[in-house]
N, C-alpha and C positions, 0 to 999 in steps of 0.2 A: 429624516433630518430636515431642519428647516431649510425652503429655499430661499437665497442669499438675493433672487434675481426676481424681479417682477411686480404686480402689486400684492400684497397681504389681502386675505378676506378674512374681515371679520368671522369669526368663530367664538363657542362657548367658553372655548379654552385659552383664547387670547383674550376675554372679557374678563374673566377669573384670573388669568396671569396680573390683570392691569389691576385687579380685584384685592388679590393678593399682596403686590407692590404697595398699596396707597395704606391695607390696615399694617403693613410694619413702614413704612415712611413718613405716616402721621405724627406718631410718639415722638417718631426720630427727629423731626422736624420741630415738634415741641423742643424736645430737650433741648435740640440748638438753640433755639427761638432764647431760650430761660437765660441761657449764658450771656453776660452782661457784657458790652465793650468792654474788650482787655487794656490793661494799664501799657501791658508791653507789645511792643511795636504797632500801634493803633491808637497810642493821645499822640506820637509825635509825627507822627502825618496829619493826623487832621489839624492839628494848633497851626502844624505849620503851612500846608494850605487855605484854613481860614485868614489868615494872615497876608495872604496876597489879596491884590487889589483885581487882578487881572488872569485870565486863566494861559495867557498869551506869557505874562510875564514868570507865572509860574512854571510852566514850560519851560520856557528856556534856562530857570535857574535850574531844575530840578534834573537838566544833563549833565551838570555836573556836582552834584550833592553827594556822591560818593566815588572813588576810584576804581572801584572794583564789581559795580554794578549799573545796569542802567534801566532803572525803573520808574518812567515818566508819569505812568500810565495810574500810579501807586496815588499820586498826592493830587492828580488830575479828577480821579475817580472820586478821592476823598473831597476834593471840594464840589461836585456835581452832587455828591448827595448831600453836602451839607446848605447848600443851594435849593436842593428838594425839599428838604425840611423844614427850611425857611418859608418856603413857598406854599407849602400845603399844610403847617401848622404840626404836622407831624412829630414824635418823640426823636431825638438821634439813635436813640437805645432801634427803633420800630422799624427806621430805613437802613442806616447797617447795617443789623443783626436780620432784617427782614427780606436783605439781597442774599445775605448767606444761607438763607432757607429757601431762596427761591434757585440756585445756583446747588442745591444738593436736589432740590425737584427736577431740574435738565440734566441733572447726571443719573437719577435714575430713568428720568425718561430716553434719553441716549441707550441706556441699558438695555430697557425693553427693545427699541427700536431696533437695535445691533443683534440680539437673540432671535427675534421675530418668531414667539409661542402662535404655532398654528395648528395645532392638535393634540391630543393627550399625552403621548409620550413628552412632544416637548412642554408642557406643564411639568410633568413630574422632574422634568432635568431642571426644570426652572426653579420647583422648589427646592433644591437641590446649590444651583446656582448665585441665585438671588443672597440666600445667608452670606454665602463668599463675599459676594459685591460687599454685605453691608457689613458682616463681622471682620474682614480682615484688618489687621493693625494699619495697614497704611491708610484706608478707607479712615478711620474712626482720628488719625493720627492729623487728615486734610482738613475732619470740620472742627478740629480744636485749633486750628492757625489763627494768630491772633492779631493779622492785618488786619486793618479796617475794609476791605474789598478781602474776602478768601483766593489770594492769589493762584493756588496750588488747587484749589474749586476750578477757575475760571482755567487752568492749562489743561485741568481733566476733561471738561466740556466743549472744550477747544478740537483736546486731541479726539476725543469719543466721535465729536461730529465732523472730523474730517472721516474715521473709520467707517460709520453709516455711513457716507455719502462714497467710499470706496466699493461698497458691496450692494450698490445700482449700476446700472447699466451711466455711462459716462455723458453727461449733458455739455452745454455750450459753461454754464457757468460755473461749473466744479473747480475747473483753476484760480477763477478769482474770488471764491466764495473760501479756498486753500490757503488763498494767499493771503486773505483778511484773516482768517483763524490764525494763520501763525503769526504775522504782524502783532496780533492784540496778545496773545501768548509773548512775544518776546517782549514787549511793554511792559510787561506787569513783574516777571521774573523769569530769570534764563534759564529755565526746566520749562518754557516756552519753545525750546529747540524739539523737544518731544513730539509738535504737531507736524513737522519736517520728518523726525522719525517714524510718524506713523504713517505718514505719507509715501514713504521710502519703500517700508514694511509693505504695505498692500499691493505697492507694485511690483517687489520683490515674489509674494505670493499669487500676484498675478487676479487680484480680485479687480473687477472690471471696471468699474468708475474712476481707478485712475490711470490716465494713461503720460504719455511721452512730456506731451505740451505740461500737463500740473506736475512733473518731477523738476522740469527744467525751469515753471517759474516759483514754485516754492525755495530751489535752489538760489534762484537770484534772489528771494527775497531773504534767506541767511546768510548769503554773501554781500547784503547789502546794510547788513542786520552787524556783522561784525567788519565791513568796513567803516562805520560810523563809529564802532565803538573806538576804533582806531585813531580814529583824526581828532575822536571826545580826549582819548587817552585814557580810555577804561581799560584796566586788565583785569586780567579774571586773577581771581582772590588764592593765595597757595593755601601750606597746610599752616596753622595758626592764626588764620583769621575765625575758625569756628570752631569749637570744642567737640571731642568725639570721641568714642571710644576704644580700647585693644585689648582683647582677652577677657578678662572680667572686670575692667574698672574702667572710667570713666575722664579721660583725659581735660584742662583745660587746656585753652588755644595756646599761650605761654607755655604748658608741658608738652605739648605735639612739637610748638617749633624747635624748641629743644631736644627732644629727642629723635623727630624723624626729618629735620629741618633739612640736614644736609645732604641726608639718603631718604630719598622720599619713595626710591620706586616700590620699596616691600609696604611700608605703609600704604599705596595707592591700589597695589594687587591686592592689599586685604581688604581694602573697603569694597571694590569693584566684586570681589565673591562674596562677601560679609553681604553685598545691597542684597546680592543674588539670592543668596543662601537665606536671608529672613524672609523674603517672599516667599520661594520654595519650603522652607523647614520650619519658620515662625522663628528664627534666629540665625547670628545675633539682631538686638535691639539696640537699634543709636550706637552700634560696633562694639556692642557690650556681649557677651555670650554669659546669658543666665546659669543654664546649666552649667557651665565652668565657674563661677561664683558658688553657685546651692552646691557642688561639688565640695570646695575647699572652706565653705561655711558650716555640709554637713548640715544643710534644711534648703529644701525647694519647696515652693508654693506651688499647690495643684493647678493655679492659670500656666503654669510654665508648660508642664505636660499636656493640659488639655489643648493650649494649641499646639504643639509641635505634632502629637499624634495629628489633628486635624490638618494641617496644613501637610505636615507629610506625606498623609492617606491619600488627600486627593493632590498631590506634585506625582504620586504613584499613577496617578489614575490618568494625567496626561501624558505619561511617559508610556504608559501602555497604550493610552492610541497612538501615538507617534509609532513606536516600535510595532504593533501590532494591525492598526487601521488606515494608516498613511500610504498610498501609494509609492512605492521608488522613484515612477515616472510622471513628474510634473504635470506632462500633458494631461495626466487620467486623474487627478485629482476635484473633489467634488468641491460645488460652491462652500460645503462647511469645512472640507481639507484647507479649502484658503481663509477661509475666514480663524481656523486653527491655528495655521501658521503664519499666519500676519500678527494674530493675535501672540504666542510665541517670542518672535523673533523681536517684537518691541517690547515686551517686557523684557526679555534677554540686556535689549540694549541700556533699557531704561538703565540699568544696573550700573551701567560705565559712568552716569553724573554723579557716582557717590565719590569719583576719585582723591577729591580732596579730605572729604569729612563723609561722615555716613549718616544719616538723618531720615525717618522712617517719613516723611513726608515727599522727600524726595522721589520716593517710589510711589504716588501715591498715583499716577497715572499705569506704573506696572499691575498694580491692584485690579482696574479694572480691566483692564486686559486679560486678566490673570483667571478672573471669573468668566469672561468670554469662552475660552479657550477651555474653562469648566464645562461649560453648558453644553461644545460641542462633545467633550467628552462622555458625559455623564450619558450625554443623547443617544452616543456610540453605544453605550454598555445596554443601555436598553434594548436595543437593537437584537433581538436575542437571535442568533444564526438557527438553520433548520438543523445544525447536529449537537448544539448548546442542548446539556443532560437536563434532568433536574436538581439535579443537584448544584452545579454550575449556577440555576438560574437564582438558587435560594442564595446561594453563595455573595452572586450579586445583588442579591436584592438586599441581605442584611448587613454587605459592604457600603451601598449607598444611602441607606437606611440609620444606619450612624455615622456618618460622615456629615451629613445631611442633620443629624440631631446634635451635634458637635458643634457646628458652626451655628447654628442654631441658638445654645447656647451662649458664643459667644456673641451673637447679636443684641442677646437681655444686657452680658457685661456692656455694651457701649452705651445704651441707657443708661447704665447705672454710672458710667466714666463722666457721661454728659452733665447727668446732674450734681455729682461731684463736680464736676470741675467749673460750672454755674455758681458754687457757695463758695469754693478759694478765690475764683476769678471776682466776685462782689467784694470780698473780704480784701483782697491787695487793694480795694479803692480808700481805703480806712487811712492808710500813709501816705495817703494825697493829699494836697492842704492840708495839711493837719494845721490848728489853730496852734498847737507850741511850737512852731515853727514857720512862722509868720512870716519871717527873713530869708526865706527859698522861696516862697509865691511866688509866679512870672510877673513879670513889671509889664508887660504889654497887657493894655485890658482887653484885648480880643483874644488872646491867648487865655488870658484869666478866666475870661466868661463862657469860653469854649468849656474850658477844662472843669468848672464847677457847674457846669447845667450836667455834663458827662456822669460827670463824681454824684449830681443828685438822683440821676436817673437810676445811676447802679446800686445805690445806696438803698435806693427805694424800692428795688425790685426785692419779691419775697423766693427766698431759697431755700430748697432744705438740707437740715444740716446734717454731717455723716452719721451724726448721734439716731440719726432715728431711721438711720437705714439699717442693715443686714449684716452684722459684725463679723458676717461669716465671707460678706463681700468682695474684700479685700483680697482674699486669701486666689478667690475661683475667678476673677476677673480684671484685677489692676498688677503688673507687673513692675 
């Protein structure tokens, strides 16, 4: 197993693991790159932070810009890069869309960092691993958000790198280096509580980097985090402010408040197992359950089965180290038992912020966790005992062997989701200004000149259209 404690030494197989990561994150990193600024939620942040005079001023409006949320950090960011752009002559398309590819490179490098490949088994768990990190749905679900800053990016990198800096031996700076990661996590969006959670989690598993002093100032710094929202008079949002789904269909926020408005608590139990149950089983999706739809339609698409068998196979495969390779007694558990169950118990948690609505993004810090807690497993099985048969070993080997090709798999579909969703996303720029409709234009001309250098950049990006993709595509990869 890897060790959790100490330095790393370079090795062949840590050079290859790094080797490995850059030829599937390269592509991956294109296809983001291709996707054009989104129309939705990303021209009304920036219009509207180009629009202030002062970063001082924008600030203070921007506490209170909505009721139900407090995200400063949103329209701060958007004008600092549009500031950058100004400044270096750069495209908007180049520094937005170019922070979201640098912000999927720190999450996989977190990855690596948290896995720590130092010899040939942990290679092979890594290839193994790695597909998880990059196929699962909430992974692929984070680089399609279509903030101007990837907020649900920047809470995963947040939380990733308090989790590395748990599984060191504990320094002078860990508290306050905790307590700026969560700080900038609850800025940007409140699935920012997550870096608290994993904070919690590693101490709870007793991983050594964090101790007493960073529980108790992370703590103040959430209790200082939702005494402000208090005196803003933010509350947090019920059921009908987001649309979600139950069973097999797809609810708007109007049909939720109506129907689970007055008894919320079965709706909030579904969504908190529904968050659970799509990480562990690959469903449901957005509190949709596929298979219960293909049921009573009488047609499933083969993406539906190919992931749940995947995701399934390996939710099996941690449940069998827990049951099987987990000490009973705390005290005897290894650096990768805790880095197992730290990894575990936050994504467990992660589950409880679907309570209002369910939304695959939401999980998208459980994700990575989720393949941590792969890697030690996978590592386990390798691990072969001295009374493991042979047959046992073939057993495992072409158990991980297609799990591992499975995932796999779905790592081509989120290439292919990518550049999809690169030629719809260009395409929504089309009923923007549109010239018959000359009478909706913004009357502010910095709003106007924002939004048509935007509109020319996307316009002008070349994309390719689903016509000349794989007509079978659909079917194996977009649910």
């Amino acid at each position: 197993m890897p060790r959790m404690v100490g330095t790393a030494l370079r090795s062949p197989a840590t050079t290859l693991a790094i080797v490995l990561a850059a030829l599937i994150t390269i592509p991956l990193a294109d296809g983001l790159y291709r996707i054009p600024i989104q129309v939705s939620d990303s021209l009304e942040p920036i219009v509207i932070a180009a629009k202030y005079d002062s970063a001082q001023h924008l600030l203070r409006d921007s506490l209170t810009f909505s009721p139900t949320t407090f995200r400063p950090l949103r329209y701060l960011q958007a004008r600092a890069l549009l500031a950058f752009s100004q400044a270096t002559g750069l495209t908007y398309h180049a520094v937005f869309r170019g922070l979201h590819v640098v912000l999927l490179l720190m999450l996989i490098a977190l990855f690596i960092a948290a896995v720590r490949v130092r010899d040939w088994p942990d290679l092979v768990a890594f290839t193994v691993a790695f597909p998880v990190l990059i196929g699962i749905h909430t992974f692929l679900s984070m680089l399609l958000e279509a903030f101007p800053v990837n907020h649900f990016a920047q809470v995963g990198v947040c939380a990733m790198g308090a989790f590395v800096l748990a599984q060191h031996q504990s320094r002078w700076f860990v508290p306050i280096v905790a307590c700026v990661l969560l700080a900038l996590g609850l800025s940007v969006i409140e699935s920012g509580v997550m870096v608290w959670v994993t904070v919690i989690c590693c101490a709870v598993a007793g991983l050594p980097g964090i101790n007493r002093t960073t529980v108790v100032a992370t703590t103040v710094v959430l209790a200082g985090y939702f005494l402000l929202r208090h005196v803003l008079g933010i509350s947090s949002p019920g059921i009908g402010g987001h649309g979600s789904g139950f069973g097999d269909r797809f609810y708007s926020p109007e049909e939720l408040a109506q129907r689970f408005g007055t008894h919320p608590l079965g709706f909030m139990l579904y969504n908190v197992t529904g968050g659970l149950a799509s990480l562990l089983f690959a469903e449901p999706r957005q509190g949709v359950y596929s298979l219960l739809a293909a049921w009573r339609q009488g047609q499933i698409h083969p993406v539906v089965i190919i992931n749940v068998i995947s995701s399934s196979a390996t939710t099996a495969l941690l449940v069998w180290y827990a049951a099987a390779r987990l000490p009973r007694s705390r005290s005897a558990w290894s650096d990768a038992d805790r880095t197992f169950v730290a990894a575990c118990l936050a994504f467990i948690v992660n589950a409880a912020f679907n309570a209002v609505y369910m939304k695959d993004e939401i999980m998208s810090p459980a994700g990575l966790f989720y393949a941590v807690a792969t890697f030690v497993a996978v590592r386990a099985m390798i691990d072969a005992p001295p009374t493991r048969t042979l047959a046992a070993t073939a057993v495992a080997t072409c158990f991980l062997v297609t799990i591992g090709a499975l995932w796999t798999f779905r790592v081509v579909g989120g290439h292919y989701q990518l550049r999809y969703h690169a030629f719809t996303t260009r395409n929504d720029w089309v009923d923007v200004l549109r010239p018959d409709k000359h009478d909706s234009w913004p009357e502010n001309p910095t709003e106007l000149a924002v939004t048509q250098r935007i509109r020319a950049e996307a316009i002008g990006r070349r994309t390719t259209s689903p016509s000349f993709m794989p007509r079978w595509a659909d079917r194996y990869w977009v649910e």
